[in-house]
Residue, then its C-alpha position, 0 to 999 in steps of 0.5 A: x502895207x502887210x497881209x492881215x494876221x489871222x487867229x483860229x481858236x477852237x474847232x477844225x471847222x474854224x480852222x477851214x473857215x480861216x483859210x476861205x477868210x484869207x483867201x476873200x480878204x487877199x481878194x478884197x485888198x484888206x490889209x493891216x488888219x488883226x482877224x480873231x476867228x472865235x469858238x463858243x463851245x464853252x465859257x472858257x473858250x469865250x475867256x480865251x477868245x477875249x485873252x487873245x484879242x487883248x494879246x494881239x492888240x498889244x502886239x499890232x499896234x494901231x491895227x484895227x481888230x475883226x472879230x467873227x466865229x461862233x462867239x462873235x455870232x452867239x455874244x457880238x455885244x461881249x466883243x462890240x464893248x471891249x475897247x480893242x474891236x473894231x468890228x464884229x462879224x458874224x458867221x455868215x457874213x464872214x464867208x461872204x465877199x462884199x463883207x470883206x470888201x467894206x473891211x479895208x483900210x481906211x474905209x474901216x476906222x471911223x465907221x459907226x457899224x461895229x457890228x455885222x451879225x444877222x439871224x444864222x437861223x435865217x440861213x439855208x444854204x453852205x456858204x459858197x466857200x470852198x478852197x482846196x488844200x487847206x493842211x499841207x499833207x491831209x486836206x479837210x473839206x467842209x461838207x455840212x454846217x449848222x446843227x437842228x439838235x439842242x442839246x442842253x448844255x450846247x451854245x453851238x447851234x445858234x453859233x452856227x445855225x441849222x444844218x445845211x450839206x454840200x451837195x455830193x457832186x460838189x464835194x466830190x469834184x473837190x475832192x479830185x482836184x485836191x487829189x490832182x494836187x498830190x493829197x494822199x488823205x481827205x478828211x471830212x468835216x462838219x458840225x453835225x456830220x451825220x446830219x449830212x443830205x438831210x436837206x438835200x433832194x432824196x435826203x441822202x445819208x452820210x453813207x452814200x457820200x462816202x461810197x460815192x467819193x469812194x467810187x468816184x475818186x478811185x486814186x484817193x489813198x484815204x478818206x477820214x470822217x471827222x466826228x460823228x453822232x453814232x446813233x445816227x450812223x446809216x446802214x451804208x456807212x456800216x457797209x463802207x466801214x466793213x468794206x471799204x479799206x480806203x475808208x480809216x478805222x479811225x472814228x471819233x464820237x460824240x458821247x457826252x456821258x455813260x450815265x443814261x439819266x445824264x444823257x437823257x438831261x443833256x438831251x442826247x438822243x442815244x443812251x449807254x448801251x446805243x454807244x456800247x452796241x454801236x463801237x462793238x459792231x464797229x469793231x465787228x465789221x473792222x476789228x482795227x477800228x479805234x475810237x476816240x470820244x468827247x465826254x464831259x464831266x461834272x455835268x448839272x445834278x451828275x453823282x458820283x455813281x452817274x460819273x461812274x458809269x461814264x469812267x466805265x464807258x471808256x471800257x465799256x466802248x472800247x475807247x482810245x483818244x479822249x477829249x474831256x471836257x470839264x462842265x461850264x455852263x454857258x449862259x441861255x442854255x438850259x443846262x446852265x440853269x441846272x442845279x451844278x456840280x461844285x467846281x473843285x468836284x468837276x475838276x476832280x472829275x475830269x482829271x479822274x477821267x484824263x487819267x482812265x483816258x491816258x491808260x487806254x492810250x497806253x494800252x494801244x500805244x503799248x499793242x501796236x509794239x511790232x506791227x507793220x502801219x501805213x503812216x501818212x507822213x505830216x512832217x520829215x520825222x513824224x506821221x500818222x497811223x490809219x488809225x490816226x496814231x501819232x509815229x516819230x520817225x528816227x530819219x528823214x522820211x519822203x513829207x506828203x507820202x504814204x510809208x509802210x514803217x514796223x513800230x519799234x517802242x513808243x514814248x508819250x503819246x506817240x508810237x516810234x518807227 
């Protein structure tokens, strides 16, 4: 008998929920077992998921295949048909205890029930979950789940569910357990992190989470925030960006487009110059602070001209690290149902976009030549910046530790100490 194999794509969420996942399945005794842990925030990534079922059950053998995540959740019947899955999970079942108990071998071959997927938008509450120390030198910890937003060309909501937050006093006494165990960075996570506390009692703001952590576990080094819909960014959390140190000048945005006609066809809930104001203050209150930002490209009815806008926004924000993403409907969003932008064009777009991205880093990369960082070591020869910047390391440096290191050059995407 073997431990189950687990198989994470997509977001750090995920990524969290696969950790929990081992955890409830060595609890229940499941074993031999393949584990796929789905993304949906596009077609392609439902393409993928489908290459890497097939890929493992060639490698597995006579292994029974479960398959959960948000596509499992959005699209069961698409996995329930494919030959190779025994069984499909849904999101909210796969964080619960009694699912993994009816996941054993051999209970699981010869059952008629291929699939375990229920309303996600019947759920109120986290999942229970909560496991310490998931990454080996920077923990993540879940705090909030589920979006109430319907952008137009998003799936995930109804991979997810609506928004539900991790009360504060949890996440904090979680968060000094991980550092009992010597973590030096904490990063917080959701799918709408900004929506935090909206359905808890006063409705507290991400904000007072932060300051609470902050006052409350005064021998945490540092704490992360994962990305975040600025426009719905709290006084208090401006406060904590222009006081607090421990707080990392390191925030990632979710953009989408600079063009406003665009936004408001996404059915985004700021415009351009909300961005272009949010970063500028930012920069105000923390002039280290470095952004990075989702944006997609060849979005339904986009023009030249619009596609112009969001390839000036890269200036215009000031912005760093980019994650481009090149159009694909998905099927039951409105913006599928849009007049689309030929595929070669998208792709054009998107590479065009890449390419203004990659000049930004340079430029960074290029600025810290000669600065004294605090890197957070990831590995023996390799760290990270307070601004999240990858730095490569010439000796052995102490894994787990916080070194003060002067940058030399950099090479790549990387900064060398």
């Amino acid at each position: 008998m073997s431990a189950p194999v687990f198989s994470t794509l997509g977001c750090r969420l995920n990524a969290y929920e696969t950790e929990a996942m081992k955890e409830l399945a060595a609890a229940a005794g499941v074993e031999n077992a393949v584990v796929v842990n789905t993304c949906a925030v596009t077609a392609e990534a439902v393409r993928k998921a489908k290459q890497e079922i097939r890929k493992l059950a060639r490698e597995n053998p006579g292994a029974p295949i479960i398959v959960t995540g948000c596509a499992a959740q959005t699209e069961p019947e698409t996995f329930a048909a494919m030959a190779e899955v025994t069984r499909v999970v849904g999101n909210t079942e796969k964080m619960q205890a009694e699912t993994w108990a009816s996941l054993r071998v051999p209970d699981l071959i010869g059952t008629t029930e291929r699939v375990q997927v229920d309303d996600i938008m019947s759920v109120r509450e986290t999942a229970g979950h909560l496991i310490d120390g998931f990454g080996r030198h920077r923990a993540y910890v879940q705090v909030q789940n589920g979006c109430d937003h319907r952008c137009t060309f998003c799936i995930i909501p109804f991979g997810r569910g609506n928004s539900r937050s991790v009360p504060a006093g949890v996440v904090v006494e979680q968060i000094k357990r991980l550092v009992g165990k010597g973590f030096n960075e904490v990063v917080l996570t959701g799918v709408d992190l900004t929506s935090w506390g909206a359905d808890l009692p006063a409705q507290p703001r991400l904000g007072d989470l932060v300051m609470r952590i902050l006052k409350l576990v005064p021998d945490l080094a540092r704490l992360r925030i994962s990305s975040i819909d600025s426009i719905e960014a709290d006084e208090m959390l401006m406060q904590a960006i222009a006081t607090e140190p421990r707080l990392m000048p390191h925030l990632h945005l979710s953009l989408q487009a600079g063009d406003d006609m665009i936004l408001k066809r996404m059915k985004r809930r700021h415009l351009r110059d909300d961005a272009i104001r949010f970063c500028e203050e930012a920069r105000r209150l923390r002039p280290d602070m470095v952004f990075g930002a989702d944006i997609i490209a060849g979005f339904p009815t986009e023009t030249e001209e619009m596609f112009a806008n969001s390839l000036k926004l890269v200036e215009d924000c000031g912005l760093t690290f980019l994650h481009v993403f090149p159009f694909s409907p998905r099927k039951g969003t409105p913006a599928a149902r849009m007049p689309q932008v030929k595929g070669p064009l998208v792709k054009d777009r998107a590479a065009r976009l890449r390419a203004v991205g990659d000049a930004a880093l340079a430029r960074h990369l290029a600025a810290q030549v000669g600065q004294v960082h605090r890197v957070l070591l990831e590995g023996p020869r390799l760290g990270r910046t307070e601004q999240f910047t990858e730095v490569g390391f010439g000796a052995d440096q102490p894994e787990g530790q916080i070194v003060t290191a002067r940058i030399t050059g950099f090479a790549g995407e990387r900064l060398t100490a």
